[in-house]
N, C-alpha and C positions, 0 to 999 in steps of 0.2 A: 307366340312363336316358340316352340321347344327348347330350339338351339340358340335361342337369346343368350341363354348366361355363356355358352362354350364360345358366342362372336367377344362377348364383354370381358372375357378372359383372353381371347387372342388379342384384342383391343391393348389392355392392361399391359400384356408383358411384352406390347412396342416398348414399354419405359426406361425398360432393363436395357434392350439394344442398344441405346443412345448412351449408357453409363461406360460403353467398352469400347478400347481399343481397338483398331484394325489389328494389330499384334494377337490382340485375345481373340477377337475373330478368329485370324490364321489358325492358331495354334488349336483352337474349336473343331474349325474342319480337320485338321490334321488327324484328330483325334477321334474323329466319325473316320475317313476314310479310315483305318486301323481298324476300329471298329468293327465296321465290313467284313475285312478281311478274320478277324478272329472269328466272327461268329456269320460264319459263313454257310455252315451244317443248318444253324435255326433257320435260316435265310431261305437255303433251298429246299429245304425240308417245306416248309410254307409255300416256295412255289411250285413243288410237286405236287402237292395236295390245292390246289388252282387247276395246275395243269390238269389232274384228274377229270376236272368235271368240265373240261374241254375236250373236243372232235381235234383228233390232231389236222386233219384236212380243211379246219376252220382257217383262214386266211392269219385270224389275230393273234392265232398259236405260238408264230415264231415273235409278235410281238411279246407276247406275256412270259416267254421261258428265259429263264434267267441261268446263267453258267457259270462255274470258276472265271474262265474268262471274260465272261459281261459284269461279274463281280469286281476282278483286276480291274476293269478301262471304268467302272462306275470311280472303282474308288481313286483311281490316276486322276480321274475329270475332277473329281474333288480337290483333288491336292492340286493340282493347275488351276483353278479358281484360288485358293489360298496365294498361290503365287502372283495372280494378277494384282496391279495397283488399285488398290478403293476406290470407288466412280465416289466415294462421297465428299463432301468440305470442296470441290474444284469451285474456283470461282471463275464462272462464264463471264461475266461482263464487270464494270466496275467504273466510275465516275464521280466527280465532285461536281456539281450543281453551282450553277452562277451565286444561288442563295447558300453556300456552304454546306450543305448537306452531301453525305458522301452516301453512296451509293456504290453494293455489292451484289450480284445475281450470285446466287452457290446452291450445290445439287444437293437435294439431299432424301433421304428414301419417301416412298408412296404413303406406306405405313404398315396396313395389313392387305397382303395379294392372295382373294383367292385364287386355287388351281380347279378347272376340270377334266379329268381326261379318264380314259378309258383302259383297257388292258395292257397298259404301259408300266409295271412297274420302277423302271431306272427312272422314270420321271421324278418320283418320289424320293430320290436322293439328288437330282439335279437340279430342283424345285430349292429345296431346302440350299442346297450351297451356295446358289444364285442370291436367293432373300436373304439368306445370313447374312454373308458375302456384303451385301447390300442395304444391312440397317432395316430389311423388312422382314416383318410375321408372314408366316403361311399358312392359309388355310386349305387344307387338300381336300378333295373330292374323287376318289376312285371309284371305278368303277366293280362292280362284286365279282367281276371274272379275277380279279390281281386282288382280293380284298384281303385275304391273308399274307401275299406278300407285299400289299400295302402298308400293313398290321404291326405284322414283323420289322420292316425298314424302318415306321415313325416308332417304335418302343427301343430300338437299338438307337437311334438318335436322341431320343429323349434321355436315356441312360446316360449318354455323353453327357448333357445339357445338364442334367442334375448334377453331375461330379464336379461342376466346371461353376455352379450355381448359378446357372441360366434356368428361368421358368420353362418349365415343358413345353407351355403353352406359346411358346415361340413356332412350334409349329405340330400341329392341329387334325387330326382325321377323323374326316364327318363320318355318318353312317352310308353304307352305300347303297342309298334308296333314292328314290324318285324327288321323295318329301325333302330330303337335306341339299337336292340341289334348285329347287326351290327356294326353302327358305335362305341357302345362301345365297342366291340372287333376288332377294328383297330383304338382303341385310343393310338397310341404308345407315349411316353413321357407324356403323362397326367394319364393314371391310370395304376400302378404296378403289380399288380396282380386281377385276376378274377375268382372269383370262382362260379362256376355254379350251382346250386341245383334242379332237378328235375329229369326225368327217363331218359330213355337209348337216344330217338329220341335228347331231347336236349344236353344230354353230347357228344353224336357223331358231334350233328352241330356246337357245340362251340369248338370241339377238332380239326373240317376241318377245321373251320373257323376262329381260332383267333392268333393275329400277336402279343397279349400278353402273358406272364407268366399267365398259367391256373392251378388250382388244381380241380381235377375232386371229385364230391362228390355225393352220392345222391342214386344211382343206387343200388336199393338190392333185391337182389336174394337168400332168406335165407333159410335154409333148416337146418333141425334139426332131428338125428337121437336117434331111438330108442332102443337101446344097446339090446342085448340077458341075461346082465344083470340088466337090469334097472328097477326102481320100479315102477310098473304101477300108484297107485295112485300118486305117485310127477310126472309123467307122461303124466296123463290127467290134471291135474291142468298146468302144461309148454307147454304143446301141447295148450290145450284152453287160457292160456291169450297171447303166442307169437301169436297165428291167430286171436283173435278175440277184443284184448283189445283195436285198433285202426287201423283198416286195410289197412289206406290208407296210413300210417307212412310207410320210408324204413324200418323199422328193424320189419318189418311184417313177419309172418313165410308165407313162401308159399312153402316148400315139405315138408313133413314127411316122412322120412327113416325109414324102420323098417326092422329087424333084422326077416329072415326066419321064426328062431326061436319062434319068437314071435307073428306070426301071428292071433294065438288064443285069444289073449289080444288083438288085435284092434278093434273090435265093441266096447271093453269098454274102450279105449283109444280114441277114437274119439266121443264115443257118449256124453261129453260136448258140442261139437258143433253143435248138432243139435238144441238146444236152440235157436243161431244163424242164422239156417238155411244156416248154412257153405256149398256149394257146394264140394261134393269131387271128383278129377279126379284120379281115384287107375289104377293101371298097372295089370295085369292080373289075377295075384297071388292074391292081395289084393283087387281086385273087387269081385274075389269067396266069399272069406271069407266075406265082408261087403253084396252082397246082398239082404240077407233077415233080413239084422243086422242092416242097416242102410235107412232110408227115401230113398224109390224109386225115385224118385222126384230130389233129391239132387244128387242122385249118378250115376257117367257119366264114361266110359271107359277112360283112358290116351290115349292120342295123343302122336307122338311128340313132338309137340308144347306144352304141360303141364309141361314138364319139363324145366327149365331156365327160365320163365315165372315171373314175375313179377305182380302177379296178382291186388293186390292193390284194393283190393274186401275183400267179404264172401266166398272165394274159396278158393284151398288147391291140389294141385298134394300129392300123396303117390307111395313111390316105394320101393319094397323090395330086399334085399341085402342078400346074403348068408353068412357076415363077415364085418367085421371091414373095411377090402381090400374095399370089394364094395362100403361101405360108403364114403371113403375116393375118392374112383373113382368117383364117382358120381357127390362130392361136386366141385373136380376137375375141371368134363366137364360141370357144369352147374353154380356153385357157381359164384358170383361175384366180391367176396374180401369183402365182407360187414361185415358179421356177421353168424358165424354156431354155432351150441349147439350138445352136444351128452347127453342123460341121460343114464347112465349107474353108476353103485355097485363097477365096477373095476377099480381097479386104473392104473390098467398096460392098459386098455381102455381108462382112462381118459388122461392119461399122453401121448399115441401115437396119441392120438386125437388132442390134443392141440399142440402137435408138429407137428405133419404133416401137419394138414390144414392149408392151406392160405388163410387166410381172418386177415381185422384190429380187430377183435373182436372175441376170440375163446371161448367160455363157458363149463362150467361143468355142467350140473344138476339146470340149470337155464334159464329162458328165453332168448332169444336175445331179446326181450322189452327194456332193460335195458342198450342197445346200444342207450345211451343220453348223452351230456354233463351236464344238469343237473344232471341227473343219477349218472354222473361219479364227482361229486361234481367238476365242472369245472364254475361249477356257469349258463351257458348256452352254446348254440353251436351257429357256423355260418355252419355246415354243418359235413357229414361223409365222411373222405377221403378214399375210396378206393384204391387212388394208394400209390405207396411204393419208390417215387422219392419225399421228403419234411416228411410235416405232414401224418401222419395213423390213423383211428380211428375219436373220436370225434374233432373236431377242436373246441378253445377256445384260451383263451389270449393266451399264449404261443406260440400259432400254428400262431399267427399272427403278428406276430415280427420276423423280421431275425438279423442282431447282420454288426456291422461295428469295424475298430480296431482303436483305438487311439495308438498315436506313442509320446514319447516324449524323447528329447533330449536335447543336450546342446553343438550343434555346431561341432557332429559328420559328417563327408564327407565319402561316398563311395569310394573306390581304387578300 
């Protein structure tokens, strides 16, 4: 294995974490988010030269470009993680034993977390402040569209980390090839868990392929229905910013359900998005009705393939439902456990809604946008967990610590 010695170095300098304060912590991040901002020319310099050998009309475009201001809210997200209280040392459970032994559950970090994800570079500093933050190493794995300003962000953090006399090797960037996300997923004994972030092709090949603890995240398939009582104008305003406020984000809407009933209200329910030049693929029912209601150009018959669809675009499946039942079937056979919304007036709607769907994130009369760790004042995320075996929902400090027991006695023996 190539990258043996580079897991036995992130291994190693878990040791150093354990030697410092939540204070030195703080003051760590403090001084990466600063960081950031000073050198912020080399930063985007790097991801200009990314963007380069990107189609601006690529979908992941708007993920991979980095700005002054994605720069400010990176490094804000940082200093709001510093702020947060240490998920570590809490002690969950605690008892003394009939035999005198006292007994302590207490959280405390994984150890070494790798990351996968794709042309994301802010990941690469919300990774890091999370695992810091957390008493854990990271190992990152970019993807080569962001691999400069991957490059860039881990050598501006490790500059910190030496000033501060933290080993570099707290946190880690693999090469971005095929082969290093491989062998980081058959790093058994060097890194504890792996969490992958990008669409469906990479959580399937990380799920055949890895011989570590994985938490699957990333994958969304969102869909948001439009109730038979729901208010149209809060309607187009949560219809237009879950599709159109970042599209290439998971917690993007890509169906619109709407309620039979309500069919006469969708030219003015969707026509916020023509702004956007949102693409719409409607199902039978609701292509009649949009027709001559909506941009000929934009508007395409549904396929099979429109729904479950993962568009991560200007685009948008719609399909209509006789009932509550159907909504609920639909989100079912196509949803992905990520994030669904219902806008609807009724409560006895809203309350079988949020109970019956399964997904980490069920909304009332609000966007699924707001499916963020930031959002969620978690201070930031390393990702959205989908499955329902660990963490659910946003992951953040909490989600990255698991808990060992301490035992103490005084010369008790088993019989």
């Amino acid at each position: 294995m190539e990258l043996e010695q580079t897991f036995k170095s992130a291994k190693e300098a878990g040791k150093c974490l354990t030697r410092i304060t939540d204070e030195q912590r703080n003051e760590i991040l403090n001084a990466v988010a600063d960081a950031i901002i000073y050198n912020k020319v080399r930063i985007l310099q790097a991801n200009t030269n990314d963007l380069s050998r990107m189609e601006k009309t690529n979908p992941l475009y708007d993920r991979l470009m980095l700005t002054e201001k994605r720069l400010e809210d990176i490094a804000n997200d940082m200093r709001n993680v510093a702020k947060l209280p240490t998920p570590l040392g809490h002690i969950t459970k605690e008892r003394t034993l009939a035999n005198g032994l006292f007994l302590r559950r207490i959280s405390v970090p994984f150890g070494v977390v790798g990351i996968i994800y794709e042309a994301r570079p802010n990941v690469t500093y919300d990774v890091f402040s999370l695992c810091f933050k957390s008493g854990n190493v990271c190992v990152l794995k970019g993807g080569k569209d962001a691999d400069e300003s991957n490059r860039m962000g881990v050598a501006i953090i490790q500059e910190v980390l030496e000033k501060f006399g933290i080993s570099k090797n707290v946190v880690t960037l693999l090469p971005a090839t095929h082969e290093a996300t491989g062998e980081m997923l058959n790093a058994v004994g060097y890194i504890d868990l792996c969490i992958p972030r990008g669409g469906k092709k990479l959580i399937q090949f990380v799920r055949d392929t890895a011989r570590i603890p994985v938490i699957e995240t990333g994958a969304g398939v969102v869909n948001t229905f439009f109730d038979e009582a729901g208010d149209l104008e809060m309607g187009k305003a949560i219809v237009n910013n879950a599709k159109t406020r970042r599209v290439s984000v998971c917690n993007a809407l890509d169906c619109l359900i709407i309620h039979q009933a309500c069919l006469n209200d969708l030219p003015a329910l969707v026509s916020p998005l023509k702004e956007s030049n949102v693409k719409l693929y409607a199902d039978e029912e609701s292509y009649a009705v949009l027709v001559n209601q909506y941009p000929q150009e934009l508007l395409f018959q549904a396929t099979s393939d429109s729904f479950g669809t993962e568009f991560m675009d200007y685009a948008m499946a719609i399909k209509t439902v006789s009932s509550i039942e159907g909504a609920l079937d639909h989100i079912a056979k196509y949803g992905s456990g990520h994030s669904e919304s219902i806008i609807t007036e009724d409560e006895q709607h809203a309350t079988k809604f949020q109970l019956e769907v399964d997904a980490a994130c069920v909304y009332v009369n609000a966007p699924t946008s707001f499916t963020d760790g930031a959002q969620f004042g978690l201070g930031a995320e390393i990702g959205i967990s989908t499955q329902k075996l660990g963490p659910r929902g946003p992951m953040a400090l909490e989600e990255l610590t698991t808990y060992k027991w301490l035992i103490n006695g005084n010369g008790q023996i088993r019989k």
